[in-house]
C-alpha positions in Angstrom: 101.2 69.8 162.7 103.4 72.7 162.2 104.4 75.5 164.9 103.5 78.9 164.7 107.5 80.1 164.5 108.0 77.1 161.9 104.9 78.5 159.3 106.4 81.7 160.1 109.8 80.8 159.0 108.1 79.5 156.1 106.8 82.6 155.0 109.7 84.5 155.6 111.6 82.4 153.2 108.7 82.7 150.4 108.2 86.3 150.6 112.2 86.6 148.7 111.2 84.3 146.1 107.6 86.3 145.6 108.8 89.3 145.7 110.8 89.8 142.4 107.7 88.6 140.5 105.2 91.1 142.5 107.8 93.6 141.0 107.6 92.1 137.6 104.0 92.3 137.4 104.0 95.8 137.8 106.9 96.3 135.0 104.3 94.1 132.6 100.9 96.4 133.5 103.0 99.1 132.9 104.4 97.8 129.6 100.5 97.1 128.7 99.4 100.5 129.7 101.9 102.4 128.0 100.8 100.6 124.6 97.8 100.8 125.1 98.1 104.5 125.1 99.9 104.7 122.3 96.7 104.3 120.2 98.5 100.8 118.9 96.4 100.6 115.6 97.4 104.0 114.2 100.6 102.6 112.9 98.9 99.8 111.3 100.0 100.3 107.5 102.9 102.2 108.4 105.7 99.5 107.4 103.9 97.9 104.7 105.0 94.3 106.2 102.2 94.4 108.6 99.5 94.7 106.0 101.1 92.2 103.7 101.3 89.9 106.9 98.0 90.6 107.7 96.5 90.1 104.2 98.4 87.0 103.9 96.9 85.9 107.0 93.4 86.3 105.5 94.5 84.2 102.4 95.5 81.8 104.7 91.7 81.7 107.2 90.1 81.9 103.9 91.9 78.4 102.7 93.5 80.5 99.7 97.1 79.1 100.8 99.9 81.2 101.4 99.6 83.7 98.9 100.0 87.9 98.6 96.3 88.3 97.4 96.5 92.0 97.7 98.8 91.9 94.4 97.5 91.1 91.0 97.7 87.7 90.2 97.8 86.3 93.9 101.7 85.2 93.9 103.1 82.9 96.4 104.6 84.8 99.5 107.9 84.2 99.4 109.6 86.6 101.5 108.8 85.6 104.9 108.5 82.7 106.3 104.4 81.4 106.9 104.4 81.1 110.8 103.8 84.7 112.1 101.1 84.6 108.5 99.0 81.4 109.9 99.0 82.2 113.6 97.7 86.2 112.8 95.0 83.9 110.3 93.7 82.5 113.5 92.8 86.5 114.2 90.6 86.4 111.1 89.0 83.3 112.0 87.9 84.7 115.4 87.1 88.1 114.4 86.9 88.5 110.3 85.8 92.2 110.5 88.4 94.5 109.3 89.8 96.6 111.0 88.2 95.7 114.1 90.2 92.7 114.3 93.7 94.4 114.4 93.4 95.1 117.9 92.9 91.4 118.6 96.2 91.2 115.8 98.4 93.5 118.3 97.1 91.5 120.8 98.7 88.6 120.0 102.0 91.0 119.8 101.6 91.7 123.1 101.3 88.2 124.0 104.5 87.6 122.9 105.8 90.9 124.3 104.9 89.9 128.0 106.9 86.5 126.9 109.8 88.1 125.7 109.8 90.2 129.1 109.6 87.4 131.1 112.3 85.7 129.4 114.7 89.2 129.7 113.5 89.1 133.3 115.5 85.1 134.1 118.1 86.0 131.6 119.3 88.7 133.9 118.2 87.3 137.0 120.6 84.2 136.2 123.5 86.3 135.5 126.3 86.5 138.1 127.1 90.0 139.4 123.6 91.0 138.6 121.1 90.6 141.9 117.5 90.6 141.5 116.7 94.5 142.3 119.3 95.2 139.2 117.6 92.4 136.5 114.2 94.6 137.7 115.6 97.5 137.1 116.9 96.4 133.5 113.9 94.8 132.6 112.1 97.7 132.6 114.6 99.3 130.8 114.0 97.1 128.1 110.0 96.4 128.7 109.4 100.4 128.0 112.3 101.5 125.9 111.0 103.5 123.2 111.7 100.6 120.2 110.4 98.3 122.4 107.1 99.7 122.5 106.6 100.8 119.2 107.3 96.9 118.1 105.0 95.7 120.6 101.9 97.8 119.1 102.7 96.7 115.4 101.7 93.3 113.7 104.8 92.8 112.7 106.9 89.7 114.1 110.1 91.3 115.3 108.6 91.1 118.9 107.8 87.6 118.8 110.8 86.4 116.9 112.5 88.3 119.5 110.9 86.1 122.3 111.3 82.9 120.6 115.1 83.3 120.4 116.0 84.5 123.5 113.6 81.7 124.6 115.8 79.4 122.9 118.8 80.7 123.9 117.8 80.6 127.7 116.5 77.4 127.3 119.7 75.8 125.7 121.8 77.3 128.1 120.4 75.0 130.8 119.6 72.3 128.4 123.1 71.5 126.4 125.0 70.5 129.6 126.8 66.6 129.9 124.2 66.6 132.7 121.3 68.1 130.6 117.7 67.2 130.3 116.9 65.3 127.2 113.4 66.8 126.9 114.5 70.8 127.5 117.1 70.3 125.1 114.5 69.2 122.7 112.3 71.9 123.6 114.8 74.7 123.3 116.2 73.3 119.9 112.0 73.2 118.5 112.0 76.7 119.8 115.1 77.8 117.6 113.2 76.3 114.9 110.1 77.8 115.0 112.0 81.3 115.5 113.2 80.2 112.2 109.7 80.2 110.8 109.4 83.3 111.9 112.7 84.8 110.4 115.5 83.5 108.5 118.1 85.4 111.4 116.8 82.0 113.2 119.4 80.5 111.5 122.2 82.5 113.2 120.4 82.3 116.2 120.4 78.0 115.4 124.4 78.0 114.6 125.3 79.9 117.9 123.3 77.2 119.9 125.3 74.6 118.0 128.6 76.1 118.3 127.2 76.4 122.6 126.7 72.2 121.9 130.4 71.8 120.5 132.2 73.9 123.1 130.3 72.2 126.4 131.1 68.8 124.4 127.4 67.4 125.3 127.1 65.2 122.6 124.4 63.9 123.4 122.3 66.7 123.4 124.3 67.5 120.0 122.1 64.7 118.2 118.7 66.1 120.1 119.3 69.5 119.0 120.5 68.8 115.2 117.4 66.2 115.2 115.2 68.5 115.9 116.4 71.5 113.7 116.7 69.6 111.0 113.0 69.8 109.9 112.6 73.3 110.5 116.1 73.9 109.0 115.2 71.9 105.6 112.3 74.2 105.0 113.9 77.9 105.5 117.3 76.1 102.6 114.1 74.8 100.6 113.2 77.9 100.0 116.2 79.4 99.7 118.0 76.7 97.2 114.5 76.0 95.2 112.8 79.4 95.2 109.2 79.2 94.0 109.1 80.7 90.0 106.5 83.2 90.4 104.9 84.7 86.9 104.3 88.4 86.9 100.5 89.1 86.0 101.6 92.7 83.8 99.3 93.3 80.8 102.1 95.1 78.6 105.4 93.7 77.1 107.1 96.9 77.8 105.8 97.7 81.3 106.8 93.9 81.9 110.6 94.8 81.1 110.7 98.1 82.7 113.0 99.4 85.6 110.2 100.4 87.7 108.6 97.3 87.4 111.4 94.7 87.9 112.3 96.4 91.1 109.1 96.7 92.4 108.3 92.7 91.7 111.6 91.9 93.1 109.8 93.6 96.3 107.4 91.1 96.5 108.2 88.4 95.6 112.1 87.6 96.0 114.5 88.7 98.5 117.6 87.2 96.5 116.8 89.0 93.8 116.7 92.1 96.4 119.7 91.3 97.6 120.8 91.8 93.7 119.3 94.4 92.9 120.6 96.2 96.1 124.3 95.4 95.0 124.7 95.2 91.5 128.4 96.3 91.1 131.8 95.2 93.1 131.8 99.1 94.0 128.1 99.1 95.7 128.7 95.8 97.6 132.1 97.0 99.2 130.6 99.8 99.9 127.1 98.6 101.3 128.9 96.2 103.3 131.5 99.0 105.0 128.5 101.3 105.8 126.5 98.0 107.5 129.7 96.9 109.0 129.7 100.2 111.0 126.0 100.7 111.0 125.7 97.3 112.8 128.8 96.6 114.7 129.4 100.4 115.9 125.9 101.9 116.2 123.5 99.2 116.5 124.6 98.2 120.2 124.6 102.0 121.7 121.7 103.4 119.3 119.4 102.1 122.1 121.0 104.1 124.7 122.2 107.1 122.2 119.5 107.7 119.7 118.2 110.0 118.7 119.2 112.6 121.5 122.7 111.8 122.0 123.7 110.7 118.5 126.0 113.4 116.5 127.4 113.2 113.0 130.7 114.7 114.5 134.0 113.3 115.4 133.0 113.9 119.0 129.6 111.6 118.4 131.1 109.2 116.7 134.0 108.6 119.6 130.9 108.5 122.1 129.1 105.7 119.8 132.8 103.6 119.9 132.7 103.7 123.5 129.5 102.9 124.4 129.5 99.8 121.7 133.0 98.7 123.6 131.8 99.4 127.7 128.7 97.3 126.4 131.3 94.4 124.9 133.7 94.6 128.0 130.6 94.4 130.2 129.3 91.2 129.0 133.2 89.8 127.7 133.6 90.0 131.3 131.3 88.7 132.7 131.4 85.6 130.6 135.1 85.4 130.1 134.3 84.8 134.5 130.7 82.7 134.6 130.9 80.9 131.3 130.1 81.8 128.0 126.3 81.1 127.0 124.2 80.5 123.9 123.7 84.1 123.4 127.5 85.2 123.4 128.2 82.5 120.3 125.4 83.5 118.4 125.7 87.1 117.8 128.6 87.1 116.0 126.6 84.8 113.6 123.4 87.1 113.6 125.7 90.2 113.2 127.5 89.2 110.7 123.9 87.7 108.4 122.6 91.6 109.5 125.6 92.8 107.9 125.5 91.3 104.6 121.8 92.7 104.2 121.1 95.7 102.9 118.7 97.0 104.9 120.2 96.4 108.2 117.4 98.2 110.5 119.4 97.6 113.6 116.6 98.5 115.8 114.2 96.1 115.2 117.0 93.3 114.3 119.0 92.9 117.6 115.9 93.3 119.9 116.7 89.4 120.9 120.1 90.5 122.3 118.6 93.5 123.6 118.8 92.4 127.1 122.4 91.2 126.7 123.5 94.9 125.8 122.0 96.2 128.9 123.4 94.1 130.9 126.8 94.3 129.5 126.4 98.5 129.5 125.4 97.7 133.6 128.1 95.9 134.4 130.8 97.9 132.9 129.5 100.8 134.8 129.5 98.8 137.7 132.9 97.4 137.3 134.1 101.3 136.4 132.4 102.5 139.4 134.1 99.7 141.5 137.7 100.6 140.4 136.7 104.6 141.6 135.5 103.7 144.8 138.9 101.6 145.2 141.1 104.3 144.3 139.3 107.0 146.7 139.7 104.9 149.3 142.9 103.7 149.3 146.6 105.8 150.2 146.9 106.7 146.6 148.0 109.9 145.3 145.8 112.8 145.2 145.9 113.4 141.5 144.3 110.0 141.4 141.4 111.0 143.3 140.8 113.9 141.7 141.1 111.9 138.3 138.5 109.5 139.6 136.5 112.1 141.1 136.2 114.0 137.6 135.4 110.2 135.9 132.8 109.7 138.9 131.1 113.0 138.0 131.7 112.2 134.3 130.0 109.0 134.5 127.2 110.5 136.5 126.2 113.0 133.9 126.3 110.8 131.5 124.0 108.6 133.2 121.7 111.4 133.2 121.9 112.6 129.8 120.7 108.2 128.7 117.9 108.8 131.1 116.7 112.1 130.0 116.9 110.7 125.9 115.9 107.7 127.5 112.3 109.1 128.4 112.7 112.3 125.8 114.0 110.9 122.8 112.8 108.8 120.5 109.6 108.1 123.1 108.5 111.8 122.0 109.3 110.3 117.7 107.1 107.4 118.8 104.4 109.1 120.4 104.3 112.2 117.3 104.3 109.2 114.6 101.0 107.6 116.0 99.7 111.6 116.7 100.5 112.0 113.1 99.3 108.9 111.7 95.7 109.2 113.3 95.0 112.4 112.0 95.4 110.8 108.9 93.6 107.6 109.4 90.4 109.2 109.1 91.5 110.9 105.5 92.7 107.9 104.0 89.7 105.6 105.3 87.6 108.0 103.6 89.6 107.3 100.1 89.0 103.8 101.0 85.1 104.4 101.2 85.1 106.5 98.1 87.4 103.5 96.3 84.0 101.0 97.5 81.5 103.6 96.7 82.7 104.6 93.2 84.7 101.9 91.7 83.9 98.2 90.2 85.8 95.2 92.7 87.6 94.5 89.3 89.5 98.0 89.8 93.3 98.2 90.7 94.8 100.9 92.5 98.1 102.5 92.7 99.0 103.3 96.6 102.1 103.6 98.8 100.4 101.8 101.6 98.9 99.6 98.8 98.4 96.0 101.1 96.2 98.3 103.4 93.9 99.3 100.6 93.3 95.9 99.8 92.5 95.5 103.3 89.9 97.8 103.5 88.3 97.9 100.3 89.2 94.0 98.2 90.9 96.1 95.3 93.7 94.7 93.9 96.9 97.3 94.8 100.5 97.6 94.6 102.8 100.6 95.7 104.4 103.2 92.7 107.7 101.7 93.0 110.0 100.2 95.4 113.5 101.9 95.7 116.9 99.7 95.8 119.4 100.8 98.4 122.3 100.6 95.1 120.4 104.2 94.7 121.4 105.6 97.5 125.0 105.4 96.3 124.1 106.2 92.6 122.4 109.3 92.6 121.6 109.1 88.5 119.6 105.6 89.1 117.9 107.1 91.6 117.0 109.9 89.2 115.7 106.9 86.9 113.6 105.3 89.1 111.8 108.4 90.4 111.4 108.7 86.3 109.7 105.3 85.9 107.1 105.7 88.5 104.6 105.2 85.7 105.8 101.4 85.4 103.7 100.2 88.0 100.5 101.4 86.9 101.7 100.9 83.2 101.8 97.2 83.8 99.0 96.4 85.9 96.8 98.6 84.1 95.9 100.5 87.4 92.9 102.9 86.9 93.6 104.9 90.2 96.8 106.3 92.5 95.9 107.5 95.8 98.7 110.0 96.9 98.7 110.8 100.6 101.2 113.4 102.5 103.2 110.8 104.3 104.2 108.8 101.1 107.5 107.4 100.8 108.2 109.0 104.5 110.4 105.5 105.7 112.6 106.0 102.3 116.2 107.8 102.6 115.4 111.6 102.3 116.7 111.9 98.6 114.2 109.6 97.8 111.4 110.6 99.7 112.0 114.3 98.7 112.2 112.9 94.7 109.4 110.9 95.3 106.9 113.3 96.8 108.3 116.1 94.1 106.9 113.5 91.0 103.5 113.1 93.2 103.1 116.9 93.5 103.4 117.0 89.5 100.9 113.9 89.4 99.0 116.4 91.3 98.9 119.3 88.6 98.4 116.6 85.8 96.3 113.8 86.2 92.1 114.4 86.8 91.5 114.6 90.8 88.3 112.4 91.5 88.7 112.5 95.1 90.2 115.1 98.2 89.9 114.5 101.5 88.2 117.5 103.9 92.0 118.3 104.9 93.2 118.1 101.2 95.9 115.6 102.6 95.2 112.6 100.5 93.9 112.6 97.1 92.6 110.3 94.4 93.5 110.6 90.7 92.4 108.5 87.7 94.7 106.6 85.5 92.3 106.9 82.5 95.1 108.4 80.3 97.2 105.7 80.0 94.4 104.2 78.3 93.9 107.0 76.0 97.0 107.8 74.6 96.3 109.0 71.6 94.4 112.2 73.1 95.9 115.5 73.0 94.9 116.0 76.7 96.9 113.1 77.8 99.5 114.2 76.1 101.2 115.5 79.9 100.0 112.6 81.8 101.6 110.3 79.5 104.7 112.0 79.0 105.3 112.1 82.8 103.6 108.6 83.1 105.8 106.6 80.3 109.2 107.7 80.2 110.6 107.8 76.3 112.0 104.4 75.0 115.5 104.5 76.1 114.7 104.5 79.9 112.7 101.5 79.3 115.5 99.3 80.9 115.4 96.3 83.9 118.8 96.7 85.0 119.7 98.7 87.7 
């Protein structure tokens, strides 16, 4: 039987251990809280690839298969992969009433959100130079950051991807050792492969682990981990290599061949052909791939401490971005270059450089996975910087050296403030004004939707920019007006085409309504969004309103005159609606 001082003793030694969890659990009911404040479902719709995920995922409950069956003619979804789809279909299956069931859909987000904090929480706790107050610290940093949060109250599967690679990063970095577990390794290479299922950057994330395998020269754990990829590997080059044929379902020859429509099929149906679209000439690509280069390799890193507050279009914001992307690098260089070099360090060269051959590289939601690595790397180079002052002011050296490090000490200090005040000012107050923003018009456009059920036969097709979430609440078929290619950002005359076949869409499908709303085209570059919203208002003074809201913020209009073409008062409509003959042309 133990002694009083001995069960003493042995609580002394727990409370240590119990302690940095206790703190933990207060970072995750915070993390919780502040979603749930952020009235989560407001920003359902807002992306679009939450409400195609979401109606996939019905497809999918409803034994359809994996289809898009908010689009006419039901195509195969091919753009991403079915995982995040078939676990949100086991929302529907519990709760099939729309949209009640989307906060049990951003509950599952969350799920994953508490998993990918746990996971920050022992990546930083098991880096040396790091103690356990610090990886506290920086998991909060990341667990409320700004991104962060607004991730973690979409259905979207950035937040879960995120967890599942940084779970199998941390999981292979204990795993791939000569005297590694057989079993972990396994684990951790099944977990690279599902994050694979859930996006193709698994794939980077797959080839850094390898690389991790090749270095440590366990080859032993070399064969588990390629074994176990291989599967989940073979179905993401399937795809790619032998992309399902889909048949467009439009009703007219010309619409068919149309720029409008071509782009906006390409949208749903095939990101190679995206990817083409987006870089059609030597010119675009070089020039695509120099804006990503810096957009990625420059910005992405310090655009979660910079943006939006700090970030300047000057020489002087630009020099700031270069060094905060390089303390960040010679933070966690260091570091490694000291403790060993992990999973993580090999494979974000690989994921950078697949973000930078896309041409839409949203850095924000891409890197979240190595969000934790960037904090830490930012931490320890201030540590490290703050080391060498303290040295210097304590030493014999000359006093122009101390007033030098005083000046970088006070420097670094205000510098420190100005991250924390963007930090909890920035783009927390963006956040927080998008879901303000979007709520007010929830109500508008759900009363479009009720009109759409009320007035119009289930056979009915709709033009909308949110056109998956009208399918969602109402089972009419939708699709959006047109779906811009970034090689128009860099032409400005193809973007003036596009903009001009706006009428494609409906043309084809034979749509017989366009809801127009005031936030349309608001996640476009602002050239487009401002063309875009400039043809709408003239939609607005041509086509026959059937519907306004009580705030006059979104508005139905009927399609009837492209079916009357003939008539002298569709004359206007169709001359803004079907561009002459000569724009009638696919090729961007």
């Amino acid at each position: 039987m133990p002694t009083a001082p001995s069960e003493y003793r042995t609580r002394s030694r727990s409370y240590p251990r119990v302690l940095p969890w206790l703190g933990f659990l207060c970072i995750a009911l915070i993390y919780v809280i502040a979603i749930v404040r952020l009235s989560p479902t407001n920003y359902f719709g807002m992306t679009e690839d939450d409400s195609i995920y979401f109606s996939s995922a019905k497809a999918l409950s409803e034994a359809k298969g994996y289809i898009l069956p908010s689009v006419p003619g039901a195509p195969p979804a091919t753009k991403y992969p079915i995982l995040y789809p078939w676990l949100l279909s086991w929302v529907w299956r519990w709760n099939p009433s729309f949209p009640a069931n989307l906060a049990d859909a951003i509950g599952v987000t969350i799920a994953f959100g508490l998993g990918y904090l746990i996971l920050t929480f022992l990546f930083l706790r098991k880096l040396k130079g790091i103690g356990e107050g610090e990886a506290l610290f920086l998991t909060a940093f990341c667990a409320l950051h700004p991104i962060v949060l607004l991730y973690s109250s979409s259905v979207l599967s950035d937040i879960p991807f995120a967890a599942m690679a940084l779970g199998a990063m941390l999981v292979a970095d204990g795993a791939i050792r000569l005297e590694g577990n057989i079993v972990t390794t396994a684990y951790s290479a099944v977990l690279v492969g599902l994050s694979m299922l859930l996006r193709v950057f698994g794939v980077p994330v797959a080839a850094g682990i390898f690389v991790a395998v090749m270095v440590r020269r366990a080859w032993r754990q070399l064969l588990i981990v390629c074994g176990c990829v291989a599967p989940f590997f073979a179905v993401v080059a399937w795809r790619v290599v032998f992309p399902t044929v889909v048949t467009p379902p439009a009703i007219s020859k010309a619409g068919a061949s149309s720029l409008g429509w071509t782009l906006t099929w390409a949208y749903y149906t095939s990101y190679l052909s995206v990817w083409k679209n987006a870089v059609p000439t030597r010119h675009i690509f070089w020039t695509v791939l120099g804006n990503n280069t810096l957009s990625v390799l420059l910005r992405g890193p310090a655009n979660y401490f910079l943006f939006p507050g700090l970030v300047r279009d000057t020489s002087g914001g630009r020099v700031l971005v270069v060094l905060i992307t390089a303390a960040i690098v010679a933070g966690f260089v260091k570091q490694a270059s000291r403790h060993g070099w992990k999973p993580v360090h090999y494979a974000l060269p690989f994921y950078l450089a697949t973000i930078v051959l896309w041409p839409y590289p949203v850095t924000d939601r891409f890197l979240l996975p190595f969000l934790p690595l960037f904090a830490s790397g930012l931490w320890l180079a201030g540590k490290h910087l703050l080391k060498m002052i303290g040295g210097t002011l304590s030493s014999s050296r000359a006093m122009t050296d101390k007033l030098i490090a005083v000046t970088i000490a006070l420097l670094i200090a205000a510098f420190s403030c100005a991250i924390a005040w963007n930090y909890i000012g920035g783009s927390r107050k963006l956040v927080e004004e998008e879901s303000r923003n979007r709520s007010s018009l929830i109500t508008a456009k759900r009363a479009a939707y009720a009109w759409l059920l009320r007035s119009t036969s289930p056979d009915a097709r709709v033009i909308a920019y949110e056109d998956a979430s009208v399918y969602l609440y109402t089972g009419r078929l939708s699709m959006r007006p047109v779906a811009f290619t970034p090689a128009a950002l860099h032409d400005p005359e193809l973007l003036e085409r596009i903009v001009a076949h706006m009428g494609d869409v409906p043309e084809a499908i034979g749509a017989q309504f366009w809801i127009v709303s005031d936030d349309d085209f608001g996640l476009e570059w602002p050239q487009a969004t401002s063309d875009a919203r400039a043809y709408e208002a003239r939609l607005r003074n041509t086509l026959p309103e059937v519907f306004r809201s009580e705030d006059g913020r979104v508005s139905i209009y009927s399609l009837d005159c492209l079916r009357r073409r003939e008539e002298a008062s569709c004359r206007a409509a169709n001359l803004l609606l079907l561009p002459p003959q000569g724009y009638h042309h696919a090729d961007p």
